[in-house]
C-alpha positions as CSV (number, residue, x, y, z in Angstrom):
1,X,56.2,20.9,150.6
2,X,59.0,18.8,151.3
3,X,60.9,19.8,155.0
4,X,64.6,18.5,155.4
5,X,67.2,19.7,157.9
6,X,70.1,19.3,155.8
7,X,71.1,18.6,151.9
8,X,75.2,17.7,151.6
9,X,75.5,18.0,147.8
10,X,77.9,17.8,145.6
11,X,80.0,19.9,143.9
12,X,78.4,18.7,140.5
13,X,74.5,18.8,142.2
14,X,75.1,22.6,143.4
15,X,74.7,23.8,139.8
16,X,71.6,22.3,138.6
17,X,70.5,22.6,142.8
18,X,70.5,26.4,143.0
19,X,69.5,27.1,139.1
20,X,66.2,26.1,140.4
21,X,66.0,27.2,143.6
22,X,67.3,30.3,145.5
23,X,67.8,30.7,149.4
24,X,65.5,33.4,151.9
25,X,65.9,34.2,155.4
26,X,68.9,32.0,156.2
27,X,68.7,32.4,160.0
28,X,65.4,32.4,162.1
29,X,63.1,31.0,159.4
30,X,65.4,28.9,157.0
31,X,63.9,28.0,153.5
32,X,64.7,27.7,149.8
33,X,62.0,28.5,147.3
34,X,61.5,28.7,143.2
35,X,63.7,30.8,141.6
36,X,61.4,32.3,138.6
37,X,63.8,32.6,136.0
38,X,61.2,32.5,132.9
39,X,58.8,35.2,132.2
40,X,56.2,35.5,130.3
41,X,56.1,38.2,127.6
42,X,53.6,40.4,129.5
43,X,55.8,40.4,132.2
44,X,59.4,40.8,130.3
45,X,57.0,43.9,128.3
46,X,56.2,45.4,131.9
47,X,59.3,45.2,133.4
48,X,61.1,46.5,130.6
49,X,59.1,50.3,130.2
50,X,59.4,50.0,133.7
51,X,63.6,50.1,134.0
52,X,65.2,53.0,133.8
53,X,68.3,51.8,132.7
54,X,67.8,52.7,129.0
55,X,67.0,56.7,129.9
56,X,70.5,56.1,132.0
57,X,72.6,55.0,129.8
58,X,71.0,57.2,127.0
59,X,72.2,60.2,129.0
60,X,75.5,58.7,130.0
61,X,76.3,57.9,126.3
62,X,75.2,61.8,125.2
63,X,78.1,62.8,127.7
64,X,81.6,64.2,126.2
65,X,84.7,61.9,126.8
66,X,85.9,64.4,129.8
67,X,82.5,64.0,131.4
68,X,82.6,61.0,131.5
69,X,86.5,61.2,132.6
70,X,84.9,63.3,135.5
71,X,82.7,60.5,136.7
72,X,85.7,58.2,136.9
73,X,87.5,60.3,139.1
74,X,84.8,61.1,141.4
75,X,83.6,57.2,141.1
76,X,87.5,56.6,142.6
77,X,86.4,58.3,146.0
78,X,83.8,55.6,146.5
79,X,84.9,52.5,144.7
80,X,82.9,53.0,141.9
81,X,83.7,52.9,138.2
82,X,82.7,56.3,136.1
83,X,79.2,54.5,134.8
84,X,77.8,53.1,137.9
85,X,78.4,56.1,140.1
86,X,76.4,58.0,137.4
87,X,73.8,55.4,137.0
88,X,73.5,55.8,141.0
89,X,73.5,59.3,141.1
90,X,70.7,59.3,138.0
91,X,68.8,57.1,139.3
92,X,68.4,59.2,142.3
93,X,67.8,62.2,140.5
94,X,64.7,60.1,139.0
95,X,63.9,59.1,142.0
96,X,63.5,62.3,143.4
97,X,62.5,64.0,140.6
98,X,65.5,66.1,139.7
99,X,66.1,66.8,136.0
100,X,69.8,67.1,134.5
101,X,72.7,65.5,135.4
102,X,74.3,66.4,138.9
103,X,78.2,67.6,138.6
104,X,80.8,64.6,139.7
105,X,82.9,66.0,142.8
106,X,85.4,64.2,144.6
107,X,83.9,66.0,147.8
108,X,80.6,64.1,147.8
109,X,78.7,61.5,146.0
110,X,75.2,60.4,145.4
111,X,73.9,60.2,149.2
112,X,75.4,62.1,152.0
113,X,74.9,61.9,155.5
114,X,72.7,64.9,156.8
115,X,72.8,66.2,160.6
116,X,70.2,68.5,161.2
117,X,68.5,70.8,164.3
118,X,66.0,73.3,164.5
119,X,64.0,74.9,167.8
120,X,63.7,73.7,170.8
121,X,66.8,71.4,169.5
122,X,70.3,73.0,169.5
123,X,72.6,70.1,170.3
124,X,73.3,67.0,168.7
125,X,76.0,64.0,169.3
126,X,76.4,60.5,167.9
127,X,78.4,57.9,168.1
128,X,80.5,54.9,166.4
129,X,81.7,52.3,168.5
130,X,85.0,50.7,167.9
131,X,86.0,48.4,170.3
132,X,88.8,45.5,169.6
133,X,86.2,43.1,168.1
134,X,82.7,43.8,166.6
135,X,80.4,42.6,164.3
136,X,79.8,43.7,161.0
137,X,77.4,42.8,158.0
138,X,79.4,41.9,155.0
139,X,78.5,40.9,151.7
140,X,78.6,37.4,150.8
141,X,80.6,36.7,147.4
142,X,78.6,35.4,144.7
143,X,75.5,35.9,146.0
144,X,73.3,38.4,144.6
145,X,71.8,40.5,147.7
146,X,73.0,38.1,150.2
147,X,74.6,39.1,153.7
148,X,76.1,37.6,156.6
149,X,77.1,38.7,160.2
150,X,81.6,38.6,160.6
151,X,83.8,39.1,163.4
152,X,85.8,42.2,163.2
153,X,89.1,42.3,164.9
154,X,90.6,46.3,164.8
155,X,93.7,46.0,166.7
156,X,94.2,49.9,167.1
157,X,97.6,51.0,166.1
158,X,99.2,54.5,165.4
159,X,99.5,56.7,163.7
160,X,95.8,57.4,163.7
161,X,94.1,60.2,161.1
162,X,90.6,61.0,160.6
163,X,89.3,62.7,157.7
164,X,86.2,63.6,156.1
165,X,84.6,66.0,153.4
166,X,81.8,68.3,154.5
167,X,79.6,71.1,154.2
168,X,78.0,73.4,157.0
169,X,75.0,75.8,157.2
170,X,75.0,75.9,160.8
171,X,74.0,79.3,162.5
172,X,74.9,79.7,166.3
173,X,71.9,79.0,168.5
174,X,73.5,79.8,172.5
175,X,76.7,81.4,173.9
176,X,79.3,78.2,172.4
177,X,78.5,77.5,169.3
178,X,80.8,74.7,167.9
179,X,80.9,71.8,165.4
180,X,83.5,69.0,165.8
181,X,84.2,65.3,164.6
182,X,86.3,63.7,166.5
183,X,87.8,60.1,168.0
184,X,88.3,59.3,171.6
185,X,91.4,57.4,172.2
186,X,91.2,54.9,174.8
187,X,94.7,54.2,176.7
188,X,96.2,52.8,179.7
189,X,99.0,54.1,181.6
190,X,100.5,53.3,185.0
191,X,97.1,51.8,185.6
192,X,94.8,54.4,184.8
193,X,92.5,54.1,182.3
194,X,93.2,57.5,179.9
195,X,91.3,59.3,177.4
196,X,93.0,61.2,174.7
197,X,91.0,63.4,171.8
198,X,91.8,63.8,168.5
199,X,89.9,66.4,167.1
200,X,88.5,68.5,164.2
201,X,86.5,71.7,164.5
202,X,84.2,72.2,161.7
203,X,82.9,75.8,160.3
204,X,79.8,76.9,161.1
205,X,79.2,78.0,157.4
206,X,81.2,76.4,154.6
207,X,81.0,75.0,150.7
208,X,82.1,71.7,150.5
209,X,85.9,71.2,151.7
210,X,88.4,68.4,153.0
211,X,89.6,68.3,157.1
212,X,91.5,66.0,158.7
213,X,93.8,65.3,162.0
214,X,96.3,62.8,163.0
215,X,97.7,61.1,166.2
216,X,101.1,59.9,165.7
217,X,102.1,59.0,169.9
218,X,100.7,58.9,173.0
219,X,101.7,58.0,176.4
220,X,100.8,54.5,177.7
221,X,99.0,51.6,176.0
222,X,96.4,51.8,173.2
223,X,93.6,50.2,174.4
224,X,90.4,51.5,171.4
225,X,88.3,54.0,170.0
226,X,85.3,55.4,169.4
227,X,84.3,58.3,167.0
228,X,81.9,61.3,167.1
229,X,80.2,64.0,165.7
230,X,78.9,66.9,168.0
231,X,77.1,69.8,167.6
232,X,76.4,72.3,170.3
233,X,74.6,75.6,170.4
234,X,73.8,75.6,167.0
235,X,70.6,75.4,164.2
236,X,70.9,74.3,160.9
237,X,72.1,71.4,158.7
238,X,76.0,69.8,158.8
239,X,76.1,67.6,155.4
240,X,79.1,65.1,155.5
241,X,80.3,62.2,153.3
242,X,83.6,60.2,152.8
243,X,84.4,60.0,156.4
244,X,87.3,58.0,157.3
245,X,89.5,56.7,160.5
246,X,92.5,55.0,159.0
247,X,95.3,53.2,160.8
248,X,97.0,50.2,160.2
249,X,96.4,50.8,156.3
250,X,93.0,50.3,155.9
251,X,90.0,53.1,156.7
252,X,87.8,51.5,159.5
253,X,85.0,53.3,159.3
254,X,81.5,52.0,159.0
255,X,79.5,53.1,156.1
256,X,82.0,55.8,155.2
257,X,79.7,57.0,151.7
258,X,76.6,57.6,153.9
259,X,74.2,55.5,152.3
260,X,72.7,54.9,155.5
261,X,74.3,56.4,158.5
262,X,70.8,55.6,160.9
263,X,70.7,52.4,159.3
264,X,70.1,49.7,162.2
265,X,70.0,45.8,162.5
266,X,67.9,43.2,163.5
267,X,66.5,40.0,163.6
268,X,69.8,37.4,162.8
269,X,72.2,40.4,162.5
270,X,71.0,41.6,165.9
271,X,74.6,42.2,167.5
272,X,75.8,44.3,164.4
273,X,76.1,47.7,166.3
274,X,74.1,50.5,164.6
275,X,76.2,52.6,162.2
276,X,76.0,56.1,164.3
277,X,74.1,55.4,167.5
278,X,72.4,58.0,169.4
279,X,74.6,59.8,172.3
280,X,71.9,62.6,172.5
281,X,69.5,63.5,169.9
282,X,66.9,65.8,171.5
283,X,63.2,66.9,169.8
284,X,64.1,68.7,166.7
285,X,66.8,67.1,165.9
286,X,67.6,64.1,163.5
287,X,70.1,62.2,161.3
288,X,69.9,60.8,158.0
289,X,71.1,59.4,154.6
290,X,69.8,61.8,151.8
291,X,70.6,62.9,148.2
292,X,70.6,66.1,147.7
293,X,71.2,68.7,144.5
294,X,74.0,70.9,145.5
């Protein structure tokens, strides 16, 4: 095996470089190895009754034209065209052994985040940190599967709103039962270092439904933020999805579909902060990504 520590090529050897050859780990171990891009029949015979695609788009093409009109909308929410939030949400169904087809919602698609707590639990709170500059992993363009760590600058800036959709089944479990998401707003005045809260208060028990809450002033200098969800003196399961903290035109929120609201980082992307990190998650008590038939 050939070892080199660098290749300069140019822009005419990239193409014929990479047809044969595809990058792995790209930071603590980096290597290029054979791209297998012919297959023998046995193998294009397996891999084909393996897909599901064809059951997908079977069942997308047996939908009516508003059907699929409803999949477009909902795909909107989440940056998704009509057919690939349904071959998502289908292939999850499959996955877990669901039949049908689920109903498109704006409120919700394919994976939500899930807080849940049961006995001796009856309290959870997690966090998102949002200081002035953090890193995130972002996709790389062109590059099937490939990610890299980038500087984020967020330069907080007002009017602030927070939003999200969510459902409850929460039962009261102590003497202040409460459910809240919320952002802490970090400002300086006159020397002092300030906190000011900008706040929603969930139901306890609700279908699926829309809340959200602005900051349009405050007194001093912004400095950041950081955003929670809390749960206290209460059992049950809080399901959210679409969350969203948006100032200065853009939502900043990390992972704001749930697709993986525990997800965590390692190895090169190490100082990528975790998506929602533990502020107190006791025995009986969890958080997750899951897809569930509503």
């Amino acid at each position: 095996m050939a070892k080199v520590t660098y290749v300069d090529l140019t822009t005419e050897q990239e193409v014929p470089f990479y047809s044969g050859l595809t990058a792995q780990d790209r930071f603590t171990f980096a290597r290029l190895t054979r791209k297998v891009t012919l297959l023998s029949k046995k193998k294009v015979v397996g891999l084909t009754a393996r897909s599901i695609l064809p059951t997908i788009a079977a069942a997308w093409n047996a939908l009516s034209e508003a059907e699929q009109a409803a999949w477009t909308t909902a795909g909107g929410e989440c940056a998704l065209n009509g057919y690939r939030l349904f071959v998502k949400d289908k292939a999850a169904r499959i996955r877990n052994e669901l039949a049908g087809n689920a109903t498109p919602t704006t409120l919700h698609q394919v994976f939500v985040g899930n807080l849940h707590i049961e006995a001796p639990a009856t309290n959870l709170k997690i966090v998102q940190l949002h200081p002035r500059a953090y890193w995130i992993s972002q996709k790389v363009a062109g590059k099937k599967g490939m990610y890299q760590p980038v500087v984020v600058t967020e330069d907080l800036a007002l009017p602030l709103e927070i939003s999200l959709n969510y459902r409850a089944e929460l039962t009261a479990a102590g003497p202040s039962p409460s459910a809240r998401y919320y952002a802490k707003v970090w400002r300086s005045y006159q020397g002092q270092d300030l906190f000011t809260y900008l706040q929603i208060a969930l139901d306890l028990s609700c279908d699926w439904k829309n809340a959200l809450a602005d900051l349009n002033s405050v007194v001093g200098t912004l400095i950041s933020y950081d955003l929670y969800f809390e749960l206290v003196d209460v059992e049950g399961d809080l399901y959210i999805d679409n969350v969203k903290s948006t100032h200065s035109g853009q939502n900043w929120v990390r992972d704001p579909y749930c697709q993986d609201i525990d997800q965590d980082f390692t190895r090169a992307f190490y100082q990528i902060p975790k998506h929602w990190a533990v502020v107190d998650v006791p025995d009986g008590a969890w958080y997750n990504s899951i897809y569930k038939d509503f």
